[in-house]
GULUMBA-183317 format. One line per 8 residues: number of its first residue (from 0); their letters; for each residue x, y, z of C-alpha. Coordinates in Angstrom, 2 decimals, always signed. Example, Ala and Ser with C-alpha at 12.3 -4.5 7.8 and 13.67 -1.06 7.14 Angstrom:
BEGIN
0> AS> +12.30,-4.50,+7.80  +13.67,-1.06,+7.14
END
This chain:
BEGIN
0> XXXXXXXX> +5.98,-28.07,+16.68  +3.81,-24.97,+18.27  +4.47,-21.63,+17.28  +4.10,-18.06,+19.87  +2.67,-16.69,+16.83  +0.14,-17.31,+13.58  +0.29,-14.66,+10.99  -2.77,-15.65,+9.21
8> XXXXXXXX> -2.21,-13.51,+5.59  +0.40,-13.29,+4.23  +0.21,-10.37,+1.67  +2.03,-6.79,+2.01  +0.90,-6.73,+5.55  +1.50,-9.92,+7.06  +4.69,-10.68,+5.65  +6.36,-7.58,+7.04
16> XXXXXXXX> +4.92,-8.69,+10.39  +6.21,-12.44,+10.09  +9.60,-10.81,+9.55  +9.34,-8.31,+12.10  +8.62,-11.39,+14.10  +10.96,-13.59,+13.55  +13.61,-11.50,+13.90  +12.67,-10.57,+17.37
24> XXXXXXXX> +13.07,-14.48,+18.07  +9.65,-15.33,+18.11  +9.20,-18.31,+16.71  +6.44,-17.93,+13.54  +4.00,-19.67,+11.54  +2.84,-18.34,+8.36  -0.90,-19.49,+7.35  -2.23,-18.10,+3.46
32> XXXXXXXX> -5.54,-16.93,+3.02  -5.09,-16.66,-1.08  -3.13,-16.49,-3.68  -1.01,-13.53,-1.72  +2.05,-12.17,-3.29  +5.05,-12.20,-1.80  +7.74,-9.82,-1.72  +10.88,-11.96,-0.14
40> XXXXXXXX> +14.32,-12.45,-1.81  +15.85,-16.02,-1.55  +18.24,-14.13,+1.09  +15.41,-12.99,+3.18  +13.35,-15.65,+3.04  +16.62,-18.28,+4.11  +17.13,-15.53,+6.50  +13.18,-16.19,+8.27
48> XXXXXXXX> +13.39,-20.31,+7.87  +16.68,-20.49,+9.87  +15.40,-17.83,+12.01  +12.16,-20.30,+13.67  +9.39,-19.15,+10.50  +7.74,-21.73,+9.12  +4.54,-22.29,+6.39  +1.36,-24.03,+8.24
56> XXXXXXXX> +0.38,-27.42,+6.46  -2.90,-27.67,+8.09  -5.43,-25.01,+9.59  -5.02,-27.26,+12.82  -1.68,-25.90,+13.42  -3.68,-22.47,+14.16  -4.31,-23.85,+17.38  -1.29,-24.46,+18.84
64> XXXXXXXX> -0.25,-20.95,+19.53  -0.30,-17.83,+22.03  -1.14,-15.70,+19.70  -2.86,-15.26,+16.03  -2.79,-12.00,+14.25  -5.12,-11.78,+11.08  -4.15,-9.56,+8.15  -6.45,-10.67,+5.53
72> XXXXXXXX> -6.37,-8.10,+2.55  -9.07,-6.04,+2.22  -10.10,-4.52,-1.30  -12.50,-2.04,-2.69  -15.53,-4.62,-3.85  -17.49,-3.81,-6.82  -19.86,-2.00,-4.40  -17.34,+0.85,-3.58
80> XXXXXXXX> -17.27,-0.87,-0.09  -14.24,-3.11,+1.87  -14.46,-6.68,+0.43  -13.81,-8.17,+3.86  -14.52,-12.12,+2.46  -10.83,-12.86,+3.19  -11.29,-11.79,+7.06  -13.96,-13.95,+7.03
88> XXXXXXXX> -12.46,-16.73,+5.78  -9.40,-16.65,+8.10  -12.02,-15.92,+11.10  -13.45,-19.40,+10.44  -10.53,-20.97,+9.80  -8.88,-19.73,+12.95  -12.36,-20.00,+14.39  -12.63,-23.74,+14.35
96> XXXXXXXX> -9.32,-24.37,+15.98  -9.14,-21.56,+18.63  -8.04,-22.73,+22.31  -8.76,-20.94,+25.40  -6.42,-17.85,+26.34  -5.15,-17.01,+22.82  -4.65,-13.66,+22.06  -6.82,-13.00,+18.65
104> XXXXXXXX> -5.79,-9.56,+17.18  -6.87,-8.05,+13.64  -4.61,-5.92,+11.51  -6.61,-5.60,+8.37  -7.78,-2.68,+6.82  -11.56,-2.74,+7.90  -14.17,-0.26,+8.81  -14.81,+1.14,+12.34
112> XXXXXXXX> -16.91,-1.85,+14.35  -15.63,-4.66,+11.99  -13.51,-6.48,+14.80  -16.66,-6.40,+17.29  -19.40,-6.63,+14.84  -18.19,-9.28,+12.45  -15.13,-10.89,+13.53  -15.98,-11.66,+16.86
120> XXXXXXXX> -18.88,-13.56,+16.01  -17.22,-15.47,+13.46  -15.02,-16.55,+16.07  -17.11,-17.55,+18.82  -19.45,-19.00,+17.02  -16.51,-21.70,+15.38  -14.93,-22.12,+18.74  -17.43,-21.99,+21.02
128> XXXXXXXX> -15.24,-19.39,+23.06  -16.50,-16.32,+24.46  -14.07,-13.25,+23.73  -12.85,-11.19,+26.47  -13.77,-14.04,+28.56  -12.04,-17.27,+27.15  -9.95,-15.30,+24.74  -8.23,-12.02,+23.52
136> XXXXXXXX> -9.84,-9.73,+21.01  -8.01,-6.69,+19.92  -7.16,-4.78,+16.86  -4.22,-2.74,+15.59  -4.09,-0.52,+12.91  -0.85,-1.84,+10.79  +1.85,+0.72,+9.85  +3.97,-0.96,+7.27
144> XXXXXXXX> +5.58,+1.95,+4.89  +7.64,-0.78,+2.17  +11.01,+0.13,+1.22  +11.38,+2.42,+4.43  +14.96,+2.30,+5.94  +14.39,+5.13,+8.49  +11.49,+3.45,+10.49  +11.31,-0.13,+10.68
152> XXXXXXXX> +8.55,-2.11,+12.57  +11.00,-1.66,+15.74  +11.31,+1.89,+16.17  +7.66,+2.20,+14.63  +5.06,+2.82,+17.52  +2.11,+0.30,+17.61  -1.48,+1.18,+18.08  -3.47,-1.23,+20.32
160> XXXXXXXX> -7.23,-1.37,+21.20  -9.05,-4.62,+22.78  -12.52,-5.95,+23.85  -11.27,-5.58,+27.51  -9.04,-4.07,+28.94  -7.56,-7.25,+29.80  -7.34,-7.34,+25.70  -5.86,-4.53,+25.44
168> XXXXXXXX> -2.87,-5.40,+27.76  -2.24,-9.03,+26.08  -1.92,-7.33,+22.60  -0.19,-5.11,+24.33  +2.55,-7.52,+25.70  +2.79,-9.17,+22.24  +3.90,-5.85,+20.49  +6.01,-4.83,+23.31
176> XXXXXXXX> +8.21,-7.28,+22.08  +8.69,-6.14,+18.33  +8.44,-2.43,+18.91  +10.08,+0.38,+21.29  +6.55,+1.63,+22.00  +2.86,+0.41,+22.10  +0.13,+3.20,+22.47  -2.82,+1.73,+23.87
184> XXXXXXXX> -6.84,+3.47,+22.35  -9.43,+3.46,+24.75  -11.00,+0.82,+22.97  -11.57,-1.69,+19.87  -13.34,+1.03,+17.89  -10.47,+4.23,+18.34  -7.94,+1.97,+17.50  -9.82,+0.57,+14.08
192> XXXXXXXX> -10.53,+4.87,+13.64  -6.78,+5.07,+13.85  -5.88,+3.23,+10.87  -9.06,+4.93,+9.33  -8.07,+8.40,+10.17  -4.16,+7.71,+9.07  -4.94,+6.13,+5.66  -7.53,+9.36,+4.81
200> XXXXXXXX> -5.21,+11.93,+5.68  -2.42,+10.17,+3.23  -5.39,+10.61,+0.49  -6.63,+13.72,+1.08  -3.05,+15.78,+1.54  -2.36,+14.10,-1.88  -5.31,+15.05,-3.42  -4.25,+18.52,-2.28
208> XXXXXXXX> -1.22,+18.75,-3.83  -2.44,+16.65,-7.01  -4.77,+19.77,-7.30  -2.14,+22.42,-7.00  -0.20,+20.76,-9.36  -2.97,+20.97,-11.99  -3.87,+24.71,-10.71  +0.29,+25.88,-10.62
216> XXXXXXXX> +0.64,+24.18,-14.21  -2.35,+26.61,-15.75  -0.51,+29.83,-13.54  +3.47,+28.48,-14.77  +3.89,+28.17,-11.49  +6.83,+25.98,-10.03  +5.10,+23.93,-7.82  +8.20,+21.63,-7.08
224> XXXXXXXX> +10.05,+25.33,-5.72  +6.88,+25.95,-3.89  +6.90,+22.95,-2.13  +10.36,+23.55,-1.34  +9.92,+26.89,+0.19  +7.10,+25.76,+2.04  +8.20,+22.75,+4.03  +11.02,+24.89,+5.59
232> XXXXXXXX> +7.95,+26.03,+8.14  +8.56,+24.16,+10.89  +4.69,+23.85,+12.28  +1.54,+23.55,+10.74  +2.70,+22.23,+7.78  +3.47,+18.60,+6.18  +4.78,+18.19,+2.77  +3.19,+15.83,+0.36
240> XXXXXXXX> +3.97,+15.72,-3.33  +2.15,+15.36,-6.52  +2.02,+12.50,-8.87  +0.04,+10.20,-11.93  -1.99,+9.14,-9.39  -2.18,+6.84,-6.01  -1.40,+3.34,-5.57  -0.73,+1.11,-2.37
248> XXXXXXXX> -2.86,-1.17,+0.00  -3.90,+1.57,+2.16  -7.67,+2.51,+0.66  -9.32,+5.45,+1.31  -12.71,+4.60,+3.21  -15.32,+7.51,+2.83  -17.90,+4.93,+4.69  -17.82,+4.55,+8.09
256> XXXXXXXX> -19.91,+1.29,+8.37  -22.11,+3.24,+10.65  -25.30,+4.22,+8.94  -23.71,+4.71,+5.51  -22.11,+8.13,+6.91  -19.80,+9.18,+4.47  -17.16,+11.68,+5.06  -16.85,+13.96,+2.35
264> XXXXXXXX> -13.54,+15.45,+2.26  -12.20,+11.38,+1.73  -14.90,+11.00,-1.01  -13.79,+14.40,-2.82  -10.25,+13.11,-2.30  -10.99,+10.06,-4.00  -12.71,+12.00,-6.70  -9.40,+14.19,-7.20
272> XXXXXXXX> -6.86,+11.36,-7.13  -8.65,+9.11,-10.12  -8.08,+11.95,-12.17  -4.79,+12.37,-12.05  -3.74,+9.46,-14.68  -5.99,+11.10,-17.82  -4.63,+14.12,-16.56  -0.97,+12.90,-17.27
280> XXXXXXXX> -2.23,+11.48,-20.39  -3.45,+15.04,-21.52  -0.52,+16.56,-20.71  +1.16,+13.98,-22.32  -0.26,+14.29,-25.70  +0.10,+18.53,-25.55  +3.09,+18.13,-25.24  +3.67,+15.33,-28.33
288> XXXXXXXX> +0.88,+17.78,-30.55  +3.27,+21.15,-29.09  +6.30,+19.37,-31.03  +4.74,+18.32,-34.20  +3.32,+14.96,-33.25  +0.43,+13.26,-32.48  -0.56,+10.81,-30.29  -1.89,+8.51,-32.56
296> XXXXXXXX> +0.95,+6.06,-33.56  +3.26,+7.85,-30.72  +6.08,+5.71,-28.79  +5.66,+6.25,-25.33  +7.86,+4.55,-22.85  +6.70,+4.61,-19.31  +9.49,+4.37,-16.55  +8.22,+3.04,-13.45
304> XXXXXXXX> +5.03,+1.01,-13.71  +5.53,+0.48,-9.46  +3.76,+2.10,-7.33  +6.08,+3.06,-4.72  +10.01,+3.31,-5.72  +12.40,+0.65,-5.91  +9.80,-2.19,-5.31  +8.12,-4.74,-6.90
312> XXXXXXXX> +4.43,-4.12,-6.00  +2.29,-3.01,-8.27  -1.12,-3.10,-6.51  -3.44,+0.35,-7.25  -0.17,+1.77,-9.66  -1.36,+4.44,-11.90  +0.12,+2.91,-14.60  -1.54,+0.34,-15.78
320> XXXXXXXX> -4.67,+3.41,-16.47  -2.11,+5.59,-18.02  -0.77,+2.13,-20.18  -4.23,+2.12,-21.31  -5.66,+5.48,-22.08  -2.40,+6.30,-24.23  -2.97,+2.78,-25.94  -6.92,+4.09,-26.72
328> XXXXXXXX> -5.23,+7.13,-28.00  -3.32,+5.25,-30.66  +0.26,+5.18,-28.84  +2.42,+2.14,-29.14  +3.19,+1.84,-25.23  +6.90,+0.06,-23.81  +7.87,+0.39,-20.09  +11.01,-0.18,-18.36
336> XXXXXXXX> +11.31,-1.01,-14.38  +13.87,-2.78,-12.85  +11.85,-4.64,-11.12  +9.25,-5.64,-12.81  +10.32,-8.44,-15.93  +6.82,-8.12,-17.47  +4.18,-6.29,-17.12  +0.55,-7.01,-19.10
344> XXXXXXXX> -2.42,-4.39,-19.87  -5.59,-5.31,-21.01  -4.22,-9.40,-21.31  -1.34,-8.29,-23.41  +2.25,-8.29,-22.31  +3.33,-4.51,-22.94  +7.17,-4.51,-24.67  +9.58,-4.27,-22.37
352> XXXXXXXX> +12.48,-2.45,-22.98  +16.34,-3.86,-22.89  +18.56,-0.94,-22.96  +17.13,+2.04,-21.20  +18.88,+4.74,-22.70  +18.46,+3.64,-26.29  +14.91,+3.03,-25.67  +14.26,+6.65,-24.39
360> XXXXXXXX> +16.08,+8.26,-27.19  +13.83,+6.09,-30.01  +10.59,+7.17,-27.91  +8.48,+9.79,-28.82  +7.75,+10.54,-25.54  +9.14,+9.13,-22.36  +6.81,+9.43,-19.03  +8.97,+9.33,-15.77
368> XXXXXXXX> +5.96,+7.48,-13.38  +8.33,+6.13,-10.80  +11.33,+6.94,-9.67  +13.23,+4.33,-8.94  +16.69,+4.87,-7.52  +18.74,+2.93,-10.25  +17.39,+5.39,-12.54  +20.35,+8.57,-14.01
376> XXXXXXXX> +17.41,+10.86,-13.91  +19.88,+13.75,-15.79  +21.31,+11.40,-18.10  +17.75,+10.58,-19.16  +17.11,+13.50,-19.63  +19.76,+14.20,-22.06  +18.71,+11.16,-24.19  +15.19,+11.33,-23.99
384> XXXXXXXX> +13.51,+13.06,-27.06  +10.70,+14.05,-24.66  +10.56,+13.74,-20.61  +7.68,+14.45,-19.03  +8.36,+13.81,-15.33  +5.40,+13.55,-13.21  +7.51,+13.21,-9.94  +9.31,+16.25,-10.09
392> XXXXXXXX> +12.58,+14.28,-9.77  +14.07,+15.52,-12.41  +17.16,+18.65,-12.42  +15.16,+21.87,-12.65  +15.04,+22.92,-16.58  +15.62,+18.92,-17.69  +12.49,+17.31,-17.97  +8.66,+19.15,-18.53
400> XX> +7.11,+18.85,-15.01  +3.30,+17.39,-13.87
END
């Protein structure tokens, strides 16, 4: 049976899409491009199956709709660079079964130029098809923020750029019926700078904050109170807060694709941010040697191996680093997260631990890395030995602050 829509990728940007979809009323076909983890409960997923989504069983099923959005992950490769093999993939899959008058828009994370430089010949070249002639081309920077309950993809405004003009307008229809607002770039290449400019400035304002956190800790400064104070400014000023480190799907791009033009600010950024987990991991052993213990042979429980609250999703969490510098320190490592069952570091499952409150008050040292909301931060804190909170979520005076 046809489908309006193909959401080719179904990983932590796709899948929010397909739902976002669906429960618009449009009817949806899901298409994998890897082993892509999902993040659905059985309620949510009955919920999008009764509601008109369905999985592709065949890549011919790609050409049977209006519309085909591709959002292929897109990892740091081993070059430092955007591994953009899955976009490829789903190009030539799509490629070879494109029709005439489908509307073909990207939402992967990808350099400036990718969607005119390397998409759209994947595309004609498997169809035959000339875009912006025979079919749609655009791209649209995706703005998924997991676990949000404030903005959803509905009250969320969508960023759309095309080949054409003509492009720009079908993407633009499409959208207009999952969000209150589409804002239309001038072309393919501001709306790919979008998502560039938008991921960067999430890096870079933490990277500022990880390095007052660092700088206020050497003064015994309260950063937390500064932060406070300062966010009460009502212009010029955004608050961001410190922490082990930065996960997410969002990555930082200090290349343009033009030239090999970096941008230097993102690339100091960068340089900042991977520092932050072996600096919680220094801190962390001050404070065990400050109360008569060493690392070596410590119990460390990590809360909140996650890398955004009260999910599952683990991809880019500090964590795992942390898990592993404090093993190559000597620690015996545990973790607890309520959402996570198991968790392995280096190939070995790390112990997980049962009862949460017993586990913190047998620890050495118990590192608060994610702050999940089923956590009793102040009871913790009472039971905990040691509570080094690297969140700041913690009742002033409970818990040693990053």
């Amino acid at each position: 049976m046809p489908a309006d829509l193909a959401v080719i990728g179904l990983g932590p940007f796709g899948l929010p899409l397909a739902q976002a979809a669906v429960a618009a009323g449009i009817s949806t076909l899901g298409y994998r491009t890897g082993p892509e983890p999902g993040d659905l409960s059985p309620a949510e997923l009955r919920r999008m199956l009764s509601g008109g989504f369905r999985h592709a069983t065949t890549p011919a099923e790609l050409g049977r709709v209006r519309t085909a959005v591709i959002c292929a992950p897109t990892h740091r490769g081993a070059d430092g660079g955007l591994d953009l093999s899955q976009v490829a993939a789903a190009a030539r899959t799509l490629g070879a079964h494109l029709r005439p008058h489908t509307t073909v828009i990207l939402e992967s994370s990808v350099p400036a130029g990718t969607t005119e430089e390397f998409l759209r010949p994947l595309l004609e070249e498997g169809s035959g098809l000339r875009a912006g002639r025979d079919f749609h081309l655009a791209y649209s920077p995706s703005r998924v923020d997991p676990g949000n309950r404030v903005f959803t993809p509905a009250n969320t405004p969508k960023v759309i750029g095309g080949l054409t003009s003509a492009c720009t307008e079908s993407a633009a229809a499409f959208y207009g019926r999952l969000t209150d607002k589409v804002v239309r770039a001038r072309g393919l290449r501001e709306a790919e700078t979008v998502q560039l400019l938008e991921t960067n400035f999430r890096h870079v304002n933490i990277a500022l904050v990880n390095e007052m956190a660092v700088l206020c800790h050497d003064l015994g400064v309260d950063l937390w109170d500064v932060i406070r104070c300062a966010e009460t400014k009502p212009f010029g000023f955004e608050a961001f807060r410190p922490g082990p480190g930065v996960g997410g799907h969002g990555v930082p791009q200090d290349l343009t694709g033009h030239g090999g033009r970096t941008l230097r600010m993102v690339e100091l950024a960068q340089q900042v941010n991977s520092q932050m987990p072996g600096y919680v991991v220094r801190r962390a052993a001050t404070l065990l040697n400050e109360h008569g213990k060493s690392a070596r042979a410590a119990r460390v429980l990590l809360l909140g191996v996650t890398y955004k609250p009260d999910l599952a999703d683990q991809q880019g969490t500090p964590a795992r680093e942390i898990a592993v510098r404090l093993m190559e320190l000597g620690a015996s490592v545990s973790y607890h997260d309520p959402h996570v069952p198991s968790w392995n570091v280096l190939d070995r499952p790390v112990p997980r631990a049962d009862s949460l409150y017993e586990a913190a008050a047998d620890a050495d040292l118990t590192i608060l890395l994610q702050q999940h909301r089923t956590y009793d931060l102040q009871g913790l804190s009472v039971k905990a030995q040691l509570l080094l909170d690297t969140r700041g979520a913690t009742p002033t005076g409970a818990a040693h602050r990053l």
